[in-house]
N, C-alpha and C positions, 0 to 999 in steps of 0.2 A: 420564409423558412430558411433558405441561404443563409443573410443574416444571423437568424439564431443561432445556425450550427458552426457559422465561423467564430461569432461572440462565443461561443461556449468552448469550442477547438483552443480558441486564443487564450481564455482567463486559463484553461488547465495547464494551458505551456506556461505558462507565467512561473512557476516552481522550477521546470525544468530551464526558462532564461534568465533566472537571476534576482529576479523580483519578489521573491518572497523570504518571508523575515524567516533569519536560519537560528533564532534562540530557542532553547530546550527547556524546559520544564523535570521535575523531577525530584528521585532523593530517596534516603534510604537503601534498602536494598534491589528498589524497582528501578530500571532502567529508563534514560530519559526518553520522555515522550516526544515528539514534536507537536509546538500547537498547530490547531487549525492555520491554514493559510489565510493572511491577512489583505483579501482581494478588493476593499474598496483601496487600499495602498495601492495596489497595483494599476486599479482602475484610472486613479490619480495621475498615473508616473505616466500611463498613455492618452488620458486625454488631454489634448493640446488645446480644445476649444475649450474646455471648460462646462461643457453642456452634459455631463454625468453621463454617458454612452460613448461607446466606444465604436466608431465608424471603422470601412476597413482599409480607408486610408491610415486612419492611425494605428490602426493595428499592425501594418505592413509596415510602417515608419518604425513602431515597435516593436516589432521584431528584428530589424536590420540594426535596431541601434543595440540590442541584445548581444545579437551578432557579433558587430564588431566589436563591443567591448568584452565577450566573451575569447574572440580573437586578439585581442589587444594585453590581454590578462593572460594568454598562454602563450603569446608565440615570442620564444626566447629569443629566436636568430634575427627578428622584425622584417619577414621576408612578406611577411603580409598573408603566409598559409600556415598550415597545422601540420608539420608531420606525423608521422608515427609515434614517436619519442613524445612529443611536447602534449601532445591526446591521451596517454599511457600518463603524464605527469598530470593533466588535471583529471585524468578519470581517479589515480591514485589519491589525491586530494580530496577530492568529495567523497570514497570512500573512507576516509580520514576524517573526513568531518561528518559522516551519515553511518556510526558502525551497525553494526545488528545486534540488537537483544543477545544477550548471553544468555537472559534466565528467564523463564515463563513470568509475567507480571504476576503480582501478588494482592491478595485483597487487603490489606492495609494493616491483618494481623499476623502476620508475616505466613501465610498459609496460602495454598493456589487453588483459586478458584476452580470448581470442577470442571472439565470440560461435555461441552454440550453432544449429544449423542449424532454418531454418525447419521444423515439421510437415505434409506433406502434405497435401492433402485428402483423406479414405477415395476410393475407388473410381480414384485417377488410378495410370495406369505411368509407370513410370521414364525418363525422355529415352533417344530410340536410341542408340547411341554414333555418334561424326560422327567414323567411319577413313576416308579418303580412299581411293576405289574405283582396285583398282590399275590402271594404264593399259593401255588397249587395243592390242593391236601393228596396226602399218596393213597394210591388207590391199590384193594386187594387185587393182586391178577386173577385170582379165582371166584371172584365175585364178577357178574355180569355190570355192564353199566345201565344205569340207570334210565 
């Protein structure tokens, strides 16, 4: 079970260390998509033996080598750490290259899709319905009621 949960801990970092393809998709007036992450690549890039799994030797190799080439690609002064400044410069970059949607995606006729209805809260009822109670007729005051 360990196992599992570090193979699965490891493949999802794999976007956030570097290894996954950063091409976009797109057009129009729909903003670009990112495709699916392309994880038998990544699988590739960390198995050293070649046996299609990923052990957590190589994963550990894999991510140090992550590491430092992610350290190697930012640190300007080559002190061998990351300041303030130089983390501020690739966090600026990747949001440079990952911007955010400007417009609600569109369904392909240039029209937006509706959106789906908010979820309740468990234990609430449904609003009463609000029919207009039908009018009362006026009654004589000197007539008894009935």
């Amino acid at each position: 079970m360990n196992k599992i949960l570090l193979t699965l801990s490891a493949l999802a970092a794999l976007p956030v260390l570097g290894f996954a393809d950063d091409t976009t998709t797109g057009g129009g007036t729909t903003p670009p998509v990112r495709p699916p992450r392309p994880i038998p690549d990544a699988l590739k890039a960390w198995d050293t033996n070649n046996d299609g799994v990923l052990s957590a030797d190589e994963i550990k190799a894999g991510r140090e080598a992550a590491r430092a080439a992610f350290i190697a690609k930012w640190d300007t002064d080559k002190d061998g750490k990351l300041s303030r400044d130089e983390l501020k410069a690739a966090f600026e970059a990747w949001k440079a290259e990952h911007p955010k949607p400007t417009t609600p995606p569109t369904t392909g006729d240039g029209t937006h899709p509706p959106r789906p209805p908010k979820p309740k809260p468990p234990g609430t009822r449904p609003p009463r319905p609000t029919e207009p109670k039908p009018p009362v007729p006026p009654t004589d005051p000197a007539t008894p009621p009935a």
